[in-house]
PDB file of N, CA, C and O in Angstrom:
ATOM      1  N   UNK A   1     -16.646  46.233 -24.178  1.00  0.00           N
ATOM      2  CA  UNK A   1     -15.405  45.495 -24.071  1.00  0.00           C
ATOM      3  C   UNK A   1     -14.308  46.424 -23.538  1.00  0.00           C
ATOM      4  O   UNK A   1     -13.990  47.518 -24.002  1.00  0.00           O
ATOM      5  N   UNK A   2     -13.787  45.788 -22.476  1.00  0.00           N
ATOM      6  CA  UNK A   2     -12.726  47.048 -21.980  1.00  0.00           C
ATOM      7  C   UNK A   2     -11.223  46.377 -23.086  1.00  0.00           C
ATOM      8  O   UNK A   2     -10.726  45.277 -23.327  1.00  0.00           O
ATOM      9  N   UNK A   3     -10.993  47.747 -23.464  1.00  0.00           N
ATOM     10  CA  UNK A   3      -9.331  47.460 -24.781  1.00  0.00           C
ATOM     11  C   UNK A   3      -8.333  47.548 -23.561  1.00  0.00           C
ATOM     12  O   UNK A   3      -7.387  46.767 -23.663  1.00  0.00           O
ATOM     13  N   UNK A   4      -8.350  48.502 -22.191  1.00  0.00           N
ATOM     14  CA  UNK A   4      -7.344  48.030 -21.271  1.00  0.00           C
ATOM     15  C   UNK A   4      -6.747  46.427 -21.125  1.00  0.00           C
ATOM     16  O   UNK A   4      -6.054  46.157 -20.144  1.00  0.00           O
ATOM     17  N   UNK A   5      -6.946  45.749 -21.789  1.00  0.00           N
ATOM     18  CA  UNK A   5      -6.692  44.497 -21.497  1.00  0.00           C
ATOM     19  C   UNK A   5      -5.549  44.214 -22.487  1.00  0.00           C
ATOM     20  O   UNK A   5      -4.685  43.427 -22.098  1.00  0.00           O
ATOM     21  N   UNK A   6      -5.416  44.801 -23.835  1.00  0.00           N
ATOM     22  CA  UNK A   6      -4.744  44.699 -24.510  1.00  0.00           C
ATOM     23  C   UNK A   6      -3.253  45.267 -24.402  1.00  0.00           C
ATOM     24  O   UNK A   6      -2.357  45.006 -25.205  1.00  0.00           O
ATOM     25  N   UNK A   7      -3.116  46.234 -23.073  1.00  0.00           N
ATOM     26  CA  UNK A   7      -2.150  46.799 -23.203  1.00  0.00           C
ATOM     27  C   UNK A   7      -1.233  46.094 -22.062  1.00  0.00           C
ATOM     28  O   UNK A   7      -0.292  46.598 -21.449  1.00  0.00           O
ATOM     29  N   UNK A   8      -1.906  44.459 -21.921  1.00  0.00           N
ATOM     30  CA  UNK A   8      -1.256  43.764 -20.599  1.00  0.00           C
ATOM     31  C   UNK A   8       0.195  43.038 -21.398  1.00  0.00           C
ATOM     32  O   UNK A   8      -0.091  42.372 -22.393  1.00  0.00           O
ATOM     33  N   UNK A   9       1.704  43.116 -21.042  1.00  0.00           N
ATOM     34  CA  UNK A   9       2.228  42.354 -21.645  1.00  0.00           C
ATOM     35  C   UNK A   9       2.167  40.751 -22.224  1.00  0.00           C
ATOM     36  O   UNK A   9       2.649  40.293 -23.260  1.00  0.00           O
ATOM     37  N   UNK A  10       1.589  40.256 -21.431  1.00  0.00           N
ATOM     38  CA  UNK A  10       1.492  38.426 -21.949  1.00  0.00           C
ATOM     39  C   UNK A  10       0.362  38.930 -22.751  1.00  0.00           C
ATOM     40  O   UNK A  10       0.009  37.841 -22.299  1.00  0.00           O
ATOM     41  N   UNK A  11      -0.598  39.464 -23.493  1.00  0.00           N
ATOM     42  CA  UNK A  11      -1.507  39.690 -24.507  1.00  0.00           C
ATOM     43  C   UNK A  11      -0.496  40.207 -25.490  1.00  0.00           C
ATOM     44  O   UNK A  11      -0.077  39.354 -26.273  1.00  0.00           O
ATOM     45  N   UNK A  12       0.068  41.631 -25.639  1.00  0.00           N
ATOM     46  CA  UNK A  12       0.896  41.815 -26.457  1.00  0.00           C
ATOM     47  C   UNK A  12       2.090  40.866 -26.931  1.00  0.00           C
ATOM     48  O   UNK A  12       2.640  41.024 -28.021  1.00  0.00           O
ATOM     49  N   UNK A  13       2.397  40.009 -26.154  1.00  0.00           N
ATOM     50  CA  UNK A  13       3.389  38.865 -26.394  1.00  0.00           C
ATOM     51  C   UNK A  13       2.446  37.848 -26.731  1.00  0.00           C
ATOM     52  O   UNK A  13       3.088  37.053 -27.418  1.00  0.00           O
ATOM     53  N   UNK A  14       1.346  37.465 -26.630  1.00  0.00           N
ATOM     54  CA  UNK A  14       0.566  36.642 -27.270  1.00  0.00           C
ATOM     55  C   UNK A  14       0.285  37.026 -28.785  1.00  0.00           C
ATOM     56  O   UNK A  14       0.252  36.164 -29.662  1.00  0.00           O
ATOM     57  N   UNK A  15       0.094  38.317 -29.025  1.00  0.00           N
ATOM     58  CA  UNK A  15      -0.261  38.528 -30.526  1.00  0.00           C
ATOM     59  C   UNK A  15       1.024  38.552 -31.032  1.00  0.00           C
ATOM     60  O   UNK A  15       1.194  38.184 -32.194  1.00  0.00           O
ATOM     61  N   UNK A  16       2.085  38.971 -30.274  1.00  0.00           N
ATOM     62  CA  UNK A  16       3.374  38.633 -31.390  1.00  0.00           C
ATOM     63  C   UNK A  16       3.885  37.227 -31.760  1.00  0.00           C
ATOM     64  O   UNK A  16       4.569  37.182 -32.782  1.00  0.00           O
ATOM     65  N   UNK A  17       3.656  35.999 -31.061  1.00  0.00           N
ATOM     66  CA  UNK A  17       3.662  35.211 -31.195  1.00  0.00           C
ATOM     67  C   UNK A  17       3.232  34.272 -31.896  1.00  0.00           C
ATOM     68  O   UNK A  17       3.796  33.331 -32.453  1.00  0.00           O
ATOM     69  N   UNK A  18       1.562  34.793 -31.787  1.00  0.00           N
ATOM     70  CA  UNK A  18       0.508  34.326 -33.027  1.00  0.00           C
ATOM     71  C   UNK A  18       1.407  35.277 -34.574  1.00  0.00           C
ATOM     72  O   UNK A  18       1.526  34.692 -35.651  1.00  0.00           O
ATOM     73  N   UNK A  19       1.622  35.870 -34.492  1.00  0.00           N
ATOM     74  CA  UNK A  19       1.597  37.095 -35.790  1.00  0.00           C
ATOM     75  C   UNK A  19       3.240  36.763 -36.330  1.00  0.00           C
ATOM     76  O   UNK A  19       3.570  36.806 -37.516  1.00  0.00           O
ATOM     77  N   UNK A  20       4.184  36.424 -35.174  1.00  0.00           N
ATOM     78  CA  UNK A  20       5.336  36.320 -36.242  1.00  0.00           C
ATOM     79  C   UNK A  20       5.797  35.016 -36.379  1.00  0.00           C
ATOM     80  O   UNK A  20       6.311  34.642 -37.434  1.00  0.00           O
ATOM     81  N   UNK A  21       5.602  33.951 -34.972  1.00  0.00           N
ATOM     82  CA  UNK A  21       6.049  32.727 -34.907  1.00  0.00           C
ATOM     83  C   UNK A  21       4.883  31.767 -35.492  1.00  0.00           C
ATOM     84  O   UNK A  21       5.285  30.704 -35.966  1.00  0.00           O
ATOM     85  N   UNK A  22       3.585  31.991 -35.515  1.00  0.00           N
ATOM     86  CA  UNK A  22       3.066  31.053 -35.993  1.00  0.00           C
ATOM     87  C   UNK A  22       2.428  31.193 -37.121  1.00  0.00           C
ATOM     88  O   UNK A  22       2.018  30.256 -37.806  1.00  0.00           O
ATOM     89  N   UNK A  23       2.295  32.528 -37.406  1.00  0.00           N
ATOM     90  CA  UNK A  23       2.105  33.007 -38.950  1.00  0.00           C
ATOM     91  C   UNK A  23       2.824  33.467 -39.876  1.00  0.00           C
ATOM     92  O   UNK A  23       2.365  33.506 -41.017  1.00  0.00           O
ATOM     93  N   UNK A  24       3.965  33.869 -39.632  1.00  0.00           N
ATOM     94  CA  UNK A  24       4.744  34.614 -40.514  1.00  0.00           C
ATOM     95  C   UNK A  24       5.915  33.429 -40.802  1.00  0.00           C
ATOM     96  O   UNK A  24       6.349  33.289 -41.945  1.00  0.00           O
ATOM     97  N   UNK A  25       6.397  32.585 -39.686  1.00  0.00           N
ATOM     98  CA  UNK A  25       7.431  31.698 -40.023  1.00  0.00           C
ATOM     99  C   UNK A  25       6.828  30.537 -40.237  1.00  0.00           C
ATOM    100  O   UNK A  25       7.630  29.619 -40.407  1.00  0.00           O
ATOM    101  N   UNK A  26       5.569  30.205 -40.297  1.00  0.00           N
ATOM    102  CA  UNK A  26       4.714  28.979 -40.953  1.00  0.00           C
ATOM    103  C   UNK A  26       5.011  29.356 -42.044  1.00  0.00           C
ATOM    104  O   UNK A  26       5.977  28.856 -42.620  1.00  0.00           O
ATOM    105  N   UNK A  27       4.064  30.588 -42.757  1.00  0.00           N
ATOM    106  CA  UNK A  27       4.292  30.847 -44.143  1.00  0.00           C
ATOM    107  C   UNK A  27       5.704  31.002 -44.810  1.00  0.00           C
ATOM    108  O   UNK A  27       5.757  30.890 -46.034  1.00  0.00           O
ATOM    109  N   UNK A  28       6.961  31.273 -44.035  1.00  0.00           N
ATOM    110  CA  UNK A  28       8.364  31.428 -44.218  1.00  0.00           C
ATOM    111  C   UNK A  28       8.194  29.705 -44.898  1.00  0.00           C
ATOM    112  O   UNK A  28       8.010  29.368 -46.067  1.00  0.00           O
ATOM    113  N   UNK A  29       8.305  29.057 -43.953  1.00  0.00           N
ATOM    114  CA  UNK A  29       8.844  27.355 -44.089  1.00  0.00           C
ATOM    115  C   UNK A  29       7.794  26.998 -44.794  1.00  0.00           C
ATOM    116  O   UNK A  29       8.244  25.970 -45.300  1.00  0.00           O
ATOM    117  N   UNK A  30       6.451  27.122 -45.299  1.00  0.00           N
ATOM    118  CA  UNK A  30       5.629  26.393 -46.267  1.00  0.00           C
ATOM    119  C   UNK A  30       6.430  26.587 -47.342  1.00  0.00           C
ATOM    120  O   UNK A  30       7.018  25.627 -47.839  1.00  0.00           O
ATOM    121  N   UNK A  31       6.567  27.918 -47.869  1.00  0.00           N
ATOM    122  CA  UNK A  31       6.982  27.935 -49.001  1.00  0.00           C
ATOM    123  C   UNK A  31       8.826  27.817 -49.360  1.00  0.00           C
ATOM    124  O   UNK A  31       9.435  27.683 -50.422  1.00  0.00           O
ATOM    125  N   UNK A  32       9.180  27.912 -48.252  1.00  0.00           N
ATOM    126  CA  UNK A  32      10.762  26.751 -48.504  1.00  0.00           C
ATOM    127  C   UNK A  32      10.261  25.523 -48.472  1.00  0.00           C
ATOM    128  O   UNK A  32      10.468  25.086 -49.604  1.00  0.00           O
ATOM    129  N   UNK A  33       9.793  24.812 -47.925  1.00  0.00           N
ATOM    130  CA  UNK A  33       9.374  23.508 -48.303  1.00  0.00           C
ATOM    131  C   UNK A  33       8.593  23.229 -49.487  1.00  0.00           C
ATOM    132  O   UNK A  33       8.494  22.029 -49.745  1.00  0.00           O
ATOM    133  N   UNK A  34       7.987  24.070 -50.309  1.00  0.00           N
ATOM    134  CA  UNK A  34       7.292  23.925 -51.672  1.00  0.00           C
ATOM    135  C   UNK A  34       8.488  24.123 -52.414  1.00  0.00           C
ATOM    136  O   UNK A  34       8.853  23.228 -53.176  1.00  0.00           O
ATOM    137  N   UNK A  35       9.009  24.945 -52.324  1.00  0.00           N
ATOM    138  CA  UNK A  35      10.320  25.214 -52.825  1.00  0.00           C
ATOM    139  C   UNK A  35      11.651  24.126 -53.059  1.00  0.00           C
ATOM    140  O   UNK A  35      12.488  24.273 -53.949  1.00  0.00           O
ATOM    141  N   UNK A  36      11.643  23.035 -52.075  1.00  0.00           N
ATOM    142  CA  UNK A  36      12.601  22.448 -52.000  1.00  0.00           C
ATOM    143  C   UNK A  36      11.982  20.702 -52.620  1.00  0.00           C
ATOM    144  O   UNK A  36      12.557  19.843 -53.289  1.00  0.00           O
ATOM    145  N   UNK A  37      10.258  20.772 -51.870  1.00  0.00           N
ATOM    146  CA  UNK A  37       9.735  19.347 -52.743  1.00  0.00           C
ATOM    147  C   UNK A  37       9.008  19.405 -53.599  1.00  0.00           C
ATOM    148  O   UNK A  37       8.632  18.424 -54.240  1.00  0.00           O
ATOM    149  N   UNK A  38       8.551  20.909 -53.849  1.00  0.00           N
ATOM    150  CA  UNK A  38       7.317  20.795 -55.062  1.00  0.00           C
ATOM    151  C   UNK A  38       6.006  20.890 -53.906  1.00  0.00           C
ATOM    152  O   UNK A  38       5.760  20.432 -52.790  1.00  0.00           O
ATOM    153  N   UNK A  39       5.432  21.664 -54.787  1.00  0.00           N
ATOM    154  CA  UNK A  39       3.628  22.098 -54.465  1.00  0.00           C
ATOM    155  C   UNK A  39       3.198  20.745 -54.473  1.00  0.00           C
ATOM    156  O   UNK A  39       2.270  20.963 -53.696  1.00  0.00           O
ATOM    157  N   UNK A  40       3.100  19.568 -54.695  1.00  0.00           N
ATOM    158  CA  UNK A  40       2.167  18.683 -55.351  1.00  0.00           C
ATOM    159  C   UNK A  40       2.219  17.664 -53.067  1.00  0.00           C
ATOM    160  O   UNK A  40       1.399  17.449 -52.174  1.00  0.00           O
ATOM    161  N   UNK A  41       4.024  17.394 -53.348  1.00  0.00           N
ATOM    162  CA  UNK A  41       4.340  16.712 -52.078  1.00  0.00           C
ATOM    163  C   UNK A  41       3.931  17.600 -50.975  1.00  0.00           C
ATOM    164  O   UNK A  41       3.339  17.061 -50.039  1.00  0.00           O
ATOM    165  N   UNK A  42       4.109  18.659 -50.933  1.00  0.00           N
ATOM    166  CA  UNK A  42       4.211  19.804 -49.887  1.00  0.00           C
ATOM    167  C   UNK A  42       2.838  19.755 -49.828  1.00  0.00           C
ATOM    168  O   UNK A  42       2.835  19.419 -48.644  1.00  0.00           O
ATOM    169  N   UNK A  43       1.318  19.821 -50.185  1.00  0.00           N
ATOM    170  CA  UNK A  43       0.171  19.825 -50.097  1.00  0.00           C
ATOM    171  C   UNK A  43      -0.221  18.416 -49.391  1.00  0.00           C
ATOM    172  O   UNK A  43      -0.808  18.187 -48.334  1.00  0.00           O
ATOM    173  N   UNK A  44       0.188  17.781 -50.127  1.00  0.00           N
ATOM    174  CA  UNK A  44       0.031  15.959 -49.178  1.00  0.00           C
ATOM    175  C   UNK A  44       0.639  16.055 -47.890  1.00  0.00           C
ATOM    176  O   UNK A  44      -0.145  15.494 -47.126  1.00  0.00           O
ATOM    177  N   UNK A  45       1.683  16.497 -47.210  1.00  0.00           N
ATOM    178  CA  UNK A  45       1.942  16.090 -46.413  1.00  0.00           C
ATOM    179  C   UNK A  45       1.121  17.273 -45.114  1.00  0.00           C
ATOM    180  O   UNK A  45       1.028  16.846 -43.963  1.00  0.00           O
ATOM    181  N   UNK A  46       0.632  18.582 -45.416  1.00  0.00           N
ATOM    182  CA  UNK A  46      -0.105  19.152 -44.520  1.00  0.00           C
ATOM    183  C   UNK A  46      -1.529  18.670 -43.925  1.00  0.00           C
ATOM    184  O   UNK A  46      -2.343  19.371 -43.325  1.00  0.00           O
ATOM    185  N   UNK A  47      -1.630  17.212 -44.260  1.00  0.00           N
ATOM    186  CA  UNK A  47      -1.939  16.237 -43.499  1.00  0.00           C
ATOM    187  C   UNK A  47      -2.247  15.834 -42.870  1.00  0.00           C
ATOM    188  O   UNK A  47      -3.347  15.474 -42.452  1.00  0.00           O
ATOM    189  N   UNK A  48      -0.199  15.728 -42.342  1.00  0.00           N
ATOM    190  CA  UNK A  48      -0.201  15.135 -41.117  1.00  0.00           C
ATOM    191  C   UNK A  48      -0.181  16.078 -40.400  1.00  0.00           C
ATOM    192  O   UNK A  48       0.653  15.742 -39.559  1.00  0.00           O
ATOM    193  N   UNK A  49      -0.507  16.997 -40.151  1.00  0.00           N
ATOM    194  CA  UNK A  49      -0.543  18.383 -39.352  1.00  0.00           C
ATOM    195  C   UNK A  49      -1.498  17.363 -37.882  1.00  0.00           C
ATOM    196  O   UNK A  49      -0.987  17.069 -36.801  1.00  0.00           O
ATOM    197  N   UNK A  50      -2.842  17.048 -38.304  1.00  0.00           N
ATOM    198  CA  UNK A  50      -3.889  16.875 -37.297  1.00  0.00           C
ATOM    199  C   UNK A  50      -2.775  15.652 -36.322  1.00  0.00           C
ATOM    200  O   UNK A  50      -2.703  15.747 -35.097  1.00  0.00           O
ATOM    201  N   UNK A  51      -2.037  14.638 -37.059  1.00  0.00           N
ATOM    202  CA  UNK A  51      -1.916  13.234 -36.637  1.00  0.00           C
ATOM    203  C   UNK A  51      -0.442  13.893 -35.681  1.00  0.00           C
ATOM    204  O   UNK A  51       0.022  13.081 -34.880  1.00  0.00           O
ATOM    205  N   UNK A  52       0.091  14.940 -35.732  1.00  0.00           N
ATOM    206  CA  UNK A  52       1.328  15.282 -35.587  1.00  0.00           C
ATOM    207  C   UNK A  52       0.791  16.202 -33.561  1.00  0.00           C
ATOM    208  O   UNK A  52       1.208  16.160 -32.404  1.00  0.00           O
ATOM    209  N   UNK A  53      -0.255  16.839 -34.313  1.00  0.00           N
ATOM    210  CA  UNK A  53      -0.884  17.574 -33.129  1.00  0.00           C
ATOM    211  C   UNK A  53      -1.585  16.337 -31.748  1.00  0.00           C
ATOM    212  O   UNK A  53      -1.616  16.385 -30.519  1.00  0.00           O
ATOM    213  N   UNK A  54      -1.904  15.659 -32.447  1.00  0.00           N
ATOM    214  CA  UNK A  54      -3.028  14.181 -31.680  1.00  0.00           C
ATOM    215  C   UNK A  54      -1.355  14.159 -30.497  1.00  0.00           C
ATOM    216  O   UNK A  54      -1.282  14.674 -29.381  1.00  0.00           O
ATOM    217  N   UNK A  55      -0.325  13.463 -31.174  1.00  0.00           N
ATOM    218  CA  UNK A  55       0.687  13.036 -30.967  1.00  0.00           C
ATOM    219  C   UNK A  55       1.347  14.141 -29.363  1.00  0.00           C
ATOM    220  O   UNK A  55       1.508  13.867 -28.174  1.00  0.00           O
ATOM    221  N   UNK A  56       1.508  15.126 -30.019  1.00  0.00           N
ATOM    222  CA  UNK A  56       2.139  15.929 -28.904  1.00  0.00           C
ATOM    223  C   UNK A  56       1.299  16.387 -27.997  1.00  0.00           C
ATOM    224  O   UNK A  56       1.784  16.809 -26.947  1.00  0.00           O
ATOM    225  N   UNK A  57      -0.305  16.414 -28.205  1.00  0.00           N
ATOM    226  CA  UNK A  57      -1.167  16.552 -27.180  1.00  0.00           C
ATOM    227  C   UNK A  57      -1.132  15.987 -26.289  1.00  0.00           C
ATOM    228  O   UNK A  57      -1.345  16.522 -25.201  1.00  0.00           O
ATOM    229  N   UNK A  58      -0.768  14.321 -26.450  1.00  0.00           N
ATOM    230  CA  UNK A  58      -0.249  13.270 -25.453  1.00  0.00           C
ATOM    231  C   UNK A  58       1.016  13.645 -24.854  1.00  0.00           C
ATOM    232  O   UNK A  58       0.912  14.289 -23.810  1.00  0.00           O
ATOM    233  N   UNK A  59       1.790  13.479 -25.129  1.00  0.00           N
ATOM    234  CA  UNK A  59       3.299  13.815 -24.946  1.00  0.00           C
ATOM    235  C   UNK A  59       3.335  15.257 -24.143  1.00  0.00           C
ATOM    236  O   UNK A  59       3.937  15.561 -23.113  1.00  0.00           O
ATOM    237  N   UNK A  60       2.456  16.043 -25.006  1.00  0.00           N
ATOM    238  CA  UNK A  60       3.466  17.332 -23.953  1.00  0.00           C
ATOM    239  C   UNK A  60       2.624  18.119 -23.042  1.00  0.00           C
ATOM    240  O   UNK A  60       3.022  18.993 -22.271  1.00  0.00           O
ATOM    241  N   UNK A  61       1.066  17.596 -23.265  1.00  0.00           N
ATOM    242  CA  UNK A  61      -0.280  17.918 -22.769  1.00  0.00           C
ATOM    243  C   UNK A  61      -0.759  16.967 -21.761  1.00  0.00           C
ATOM    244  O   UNK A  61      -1.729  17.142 -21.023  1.00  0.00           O
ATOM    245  N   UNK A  62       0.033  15.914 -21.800  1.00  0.00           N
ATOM    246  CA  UNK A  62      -0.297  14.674 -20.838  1.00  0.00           C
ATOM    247  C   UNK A  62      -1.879  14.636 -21.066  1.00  0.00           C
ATOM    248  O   UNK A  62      -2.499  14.602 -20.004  1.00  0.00           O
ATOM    249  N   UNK A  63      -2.750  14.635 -22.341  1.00  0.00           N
ATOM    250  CA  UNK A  63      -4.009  14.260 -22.682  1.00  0.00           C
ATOM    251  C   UNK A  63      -4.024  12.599 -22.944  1.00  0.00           C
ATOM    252  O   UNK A  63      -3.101  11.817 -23.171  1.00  0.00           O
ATOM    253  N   UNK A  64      -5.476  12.399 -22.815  1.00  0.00           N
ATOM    254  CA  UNK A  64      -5.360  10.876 -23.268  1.00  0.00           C
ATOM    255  C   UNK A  64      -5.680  10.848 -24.834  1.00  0.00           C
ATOM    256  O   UNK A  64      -6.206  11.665 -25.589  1.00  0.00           O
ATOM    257  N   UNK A  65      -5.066   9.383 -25.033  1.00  0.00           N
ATOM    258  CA  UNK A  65      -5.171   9.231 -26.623  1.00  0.00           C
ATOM    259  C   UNK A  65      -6.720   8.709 -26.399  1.00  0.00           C
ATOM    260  O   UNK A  65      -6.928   8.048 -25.382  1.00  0.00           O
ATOM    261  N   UNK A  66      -8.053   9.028 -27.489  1.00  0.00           N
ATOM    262  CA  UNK A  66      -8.679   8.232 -27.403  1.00  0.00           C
ATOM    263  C   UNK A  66      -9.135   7.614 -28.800  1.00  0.00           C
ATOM    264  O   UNK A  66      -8.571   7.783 -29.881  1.00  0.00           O
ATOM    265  N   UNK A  67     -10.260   6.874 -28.547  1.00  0.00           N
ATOM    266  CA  UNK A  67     -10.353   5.924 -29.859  1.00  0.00           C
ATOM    267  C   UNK A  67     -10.707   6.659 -31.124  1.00  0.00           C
ATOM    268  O   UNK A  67     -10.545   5.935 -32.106  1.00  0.00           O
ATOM    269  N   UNK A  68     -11.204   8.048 -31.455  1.00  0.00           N
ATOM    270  CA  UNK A  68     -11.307   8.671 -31.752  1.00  0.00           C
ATOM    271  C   UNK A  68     -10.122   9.236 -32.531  1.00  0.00           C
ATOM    272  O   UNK A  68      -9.996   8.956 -33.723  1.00  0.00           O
ATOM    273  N   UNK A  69      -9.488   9.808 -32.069  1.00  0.00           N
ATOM    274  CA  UNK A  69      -8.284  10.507 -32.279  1.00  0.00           C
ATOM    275  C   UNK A  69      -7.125   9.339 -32.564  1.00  0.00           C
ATOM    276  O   UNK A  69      -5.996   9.540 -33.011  1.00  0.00           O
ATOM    277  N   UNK A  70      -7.549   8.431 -32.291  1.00  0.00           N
ATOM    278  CA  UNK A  70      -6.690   7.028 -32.991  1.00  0.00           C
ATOM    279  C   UNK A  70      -7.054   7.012 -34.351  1.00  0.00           C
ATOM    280  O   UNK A  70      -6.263   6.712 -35.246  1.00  0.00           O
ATOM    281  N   UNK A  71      -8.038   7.275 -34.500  1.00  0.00           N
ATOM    282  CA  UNK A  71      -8.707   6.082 -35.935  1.00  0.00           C
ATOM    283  C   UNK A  71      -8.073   7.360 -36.994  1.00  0.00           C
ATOM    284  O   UNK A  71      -7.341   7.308 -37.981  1.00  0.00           O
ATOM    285  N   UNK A  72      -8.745   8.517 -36.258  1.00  0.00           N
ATOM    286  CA  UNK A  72      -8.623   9.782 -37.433  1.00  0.00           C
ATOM    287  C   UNK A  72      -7.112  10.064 -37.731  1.00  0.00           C
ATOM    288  O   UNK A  72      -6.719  10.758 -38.669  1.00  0.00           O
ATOM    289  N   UNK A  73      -6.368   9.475 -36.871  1.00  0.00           N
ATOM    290  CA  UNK A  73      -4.611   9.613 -36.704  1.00  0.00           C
ATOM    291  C   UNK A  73      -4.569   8.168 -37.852  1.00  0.00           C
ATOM    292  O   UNK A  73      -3.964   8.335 -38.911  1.00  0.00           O
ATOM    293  N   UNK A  74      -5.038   7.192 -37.656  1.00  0.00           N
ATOM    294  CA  UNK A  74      -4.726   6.258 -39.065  1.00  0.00           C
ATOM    295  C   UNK A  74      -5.153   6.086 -40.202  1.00  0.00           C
ATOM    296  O   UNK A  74      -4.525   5.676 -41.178  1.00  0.00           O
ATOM    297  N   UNK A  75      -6.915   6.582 -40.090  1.00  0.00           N
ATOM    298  CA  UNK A  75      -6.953   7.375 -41.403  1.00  0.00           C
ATOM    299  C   UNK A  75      -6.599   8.400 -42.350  1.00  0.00           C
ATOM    300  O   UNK A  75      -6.845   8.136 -43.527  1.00  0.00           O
ATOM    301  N   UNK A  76      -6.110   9.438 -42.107  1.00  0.00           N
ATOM    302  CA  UNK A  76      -5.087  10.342 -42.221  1.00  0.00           C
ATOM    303  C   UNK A  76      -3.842   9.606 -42.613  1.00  0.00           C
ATOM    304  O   UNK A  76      -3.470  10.020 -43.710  1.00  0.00           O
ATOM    305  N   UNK A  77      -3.307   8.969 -42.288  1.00  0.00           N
ATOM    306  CA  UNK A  77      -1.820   8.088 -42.514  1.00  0.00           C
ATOM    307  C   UNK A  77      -2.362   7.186 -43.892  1.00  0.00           C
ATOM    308  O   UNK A  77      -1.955   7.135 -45.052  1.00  0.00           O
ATOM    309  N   UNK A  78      -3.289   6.625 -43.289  1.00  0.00           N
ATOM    310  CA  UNK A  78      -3.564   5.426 -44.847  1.00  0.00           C
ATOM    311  C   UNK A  78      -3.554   5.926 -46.264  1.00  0.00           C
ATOM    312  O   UNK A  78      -2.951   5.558 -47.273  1.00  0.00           O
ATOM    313  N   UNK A  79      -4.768   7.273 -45.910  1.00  0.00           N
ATOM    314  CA  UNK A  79      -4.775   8.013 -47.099  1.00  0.00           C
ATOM    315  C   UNK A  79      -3.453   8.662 -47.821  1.00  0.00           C
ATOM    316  O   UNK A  79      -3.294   8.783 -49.036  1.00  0.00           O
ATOM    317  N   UNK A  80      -2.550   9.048 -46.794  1.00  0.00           N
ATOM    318  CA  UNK A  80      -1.158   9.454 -47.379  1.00  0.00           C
ATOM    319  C   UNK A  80      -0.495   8.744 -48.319  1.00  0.00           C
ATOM    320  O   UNK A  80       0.080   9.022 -49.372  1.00  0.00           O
ATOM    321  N   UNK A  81      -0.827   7.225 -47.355  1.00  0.00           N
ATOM    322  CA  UNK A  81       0.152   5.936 -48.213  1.00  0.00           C
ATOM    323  C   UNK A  81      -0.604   6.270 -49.058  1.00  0.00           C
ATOM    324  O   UNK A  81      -0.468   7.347 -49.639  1.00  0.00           O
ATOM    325  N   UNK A  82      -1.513   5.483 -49.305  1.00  0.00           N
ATOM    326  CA  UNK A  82      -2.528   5.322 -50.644  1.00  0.00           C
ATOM    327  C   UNK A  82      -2.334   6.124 -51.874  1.00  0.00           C
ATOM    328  O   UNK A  82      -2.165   5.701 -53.018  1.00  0.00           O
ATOM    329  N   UNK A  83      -2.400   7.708 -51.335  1.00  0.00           N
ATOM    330  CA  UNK A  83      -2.280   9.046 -52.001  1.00  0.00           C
ATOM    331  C   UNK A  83      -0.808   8.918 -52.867  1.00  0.00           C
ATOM    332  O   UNK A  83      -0.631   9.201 -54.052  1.00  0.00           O
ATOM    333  N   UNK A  84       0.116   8.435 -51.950  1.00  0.00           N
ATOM    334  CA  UNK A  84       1.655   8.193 -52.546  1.00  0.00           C
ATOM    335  C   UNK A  84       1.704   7.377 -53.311  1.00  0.00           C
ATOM    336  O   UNK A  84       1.921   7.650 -54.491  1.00  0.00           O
ATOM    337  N   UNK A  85       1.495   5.947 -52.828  1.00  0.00           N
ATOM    338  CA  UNK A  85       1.405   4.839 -53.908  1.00  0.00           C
ATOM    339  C   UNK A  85       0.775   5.372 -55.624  1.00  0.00           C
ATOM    340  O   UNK A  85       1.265   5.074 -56.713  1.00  0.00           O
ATOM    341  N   UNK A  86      -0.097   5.985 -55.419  1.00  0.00           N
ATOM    342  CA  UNK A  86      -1.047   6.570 -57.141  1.00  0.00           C
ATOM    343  C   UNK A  86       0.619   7.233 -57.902  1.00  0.00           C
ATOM    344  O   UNK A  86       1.098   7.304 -59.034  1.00  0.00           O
ATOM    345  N   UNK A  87       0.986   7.561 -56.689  1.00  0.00           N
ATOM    346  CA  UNK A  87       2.113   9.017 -57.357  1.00  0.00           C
ATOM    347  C   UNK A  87       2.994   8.549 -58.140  1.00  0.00           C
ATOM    348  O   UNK A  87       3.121   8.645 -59.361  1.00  0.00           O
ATOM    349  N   UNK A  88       3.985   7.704 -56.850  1.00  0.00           N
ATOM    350  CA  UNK A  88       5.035   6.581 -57.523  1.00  0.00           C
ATOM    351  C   UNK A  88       4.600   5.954 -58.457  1.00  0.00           C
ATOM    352  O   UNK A  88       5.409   5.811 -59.374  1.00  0.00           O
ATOM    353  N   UNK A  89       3.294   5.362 -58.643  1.00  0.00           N
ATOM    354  CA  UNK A  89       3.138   4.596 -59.829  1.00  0.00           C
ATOM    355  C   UNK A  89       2.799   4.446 -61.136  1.00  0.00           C
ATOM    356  O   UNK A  89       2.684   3.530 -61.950  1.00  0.00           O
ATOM    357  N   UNK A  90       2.630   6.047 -61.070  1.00  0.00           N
ATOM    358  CA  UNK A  90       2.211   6.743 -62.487  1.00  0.00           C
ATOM    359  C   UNK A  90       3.906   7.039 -63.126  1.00  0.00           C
ATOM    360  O   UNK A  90       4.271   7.013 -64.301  1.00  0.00           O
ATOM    361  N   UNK A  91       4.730   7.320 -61.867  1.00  0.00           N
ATOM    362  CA  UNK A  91       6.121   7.731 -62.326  1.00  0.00           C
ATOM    363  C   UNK A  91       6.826   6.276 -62.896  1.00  0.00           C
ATOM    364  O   UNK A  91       7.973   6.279 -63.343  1.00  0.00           O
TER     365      UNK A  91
END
């Protein structure tokens, strides 16, 4: 494996990117958001992570939606409701 490759700037700006913007300030905002709704909500809603990604793949990827990635985008959603409804109704 040649490591010359690593010393290309868009690689070094790729690992900082992975390392501070999508790991370090994910974990920043998970835990302000556990912080602000509780562990219990904050676990339910990482979720919608997949249905959120489907979404902008279209939008900013110009991908197609397909039937696939539909169903798993409303199953994902149902279960949320569903998951919520138990919550509220124990309260």
């Amino acid at each position: 494996m040649d490591v010359t490759v690593f010393k290309k700037p868009e690689i070094i700006l790729n690992f900082l990117f992975l390392g501070v913007g999508a790991s370090a300030l994910g974990f920043f905002l998970w835990n302000l958001s556990t912080k602000w709704i509780g562990a219990i909500k904050t676990s339910v809603y990482i979720y919608v992570s997949p249905v959120v990604t489907v979404v902008l793949s279209v939008v900013i990827l110009h991908e197609k939606m397909t039937f696939v990635s539909v169903t798993g985008a409303l199953l994902i959603l149902l279960g949320l409701i569903v998951s919520q409804k138990k919550i509220n109704q124990k309260k």
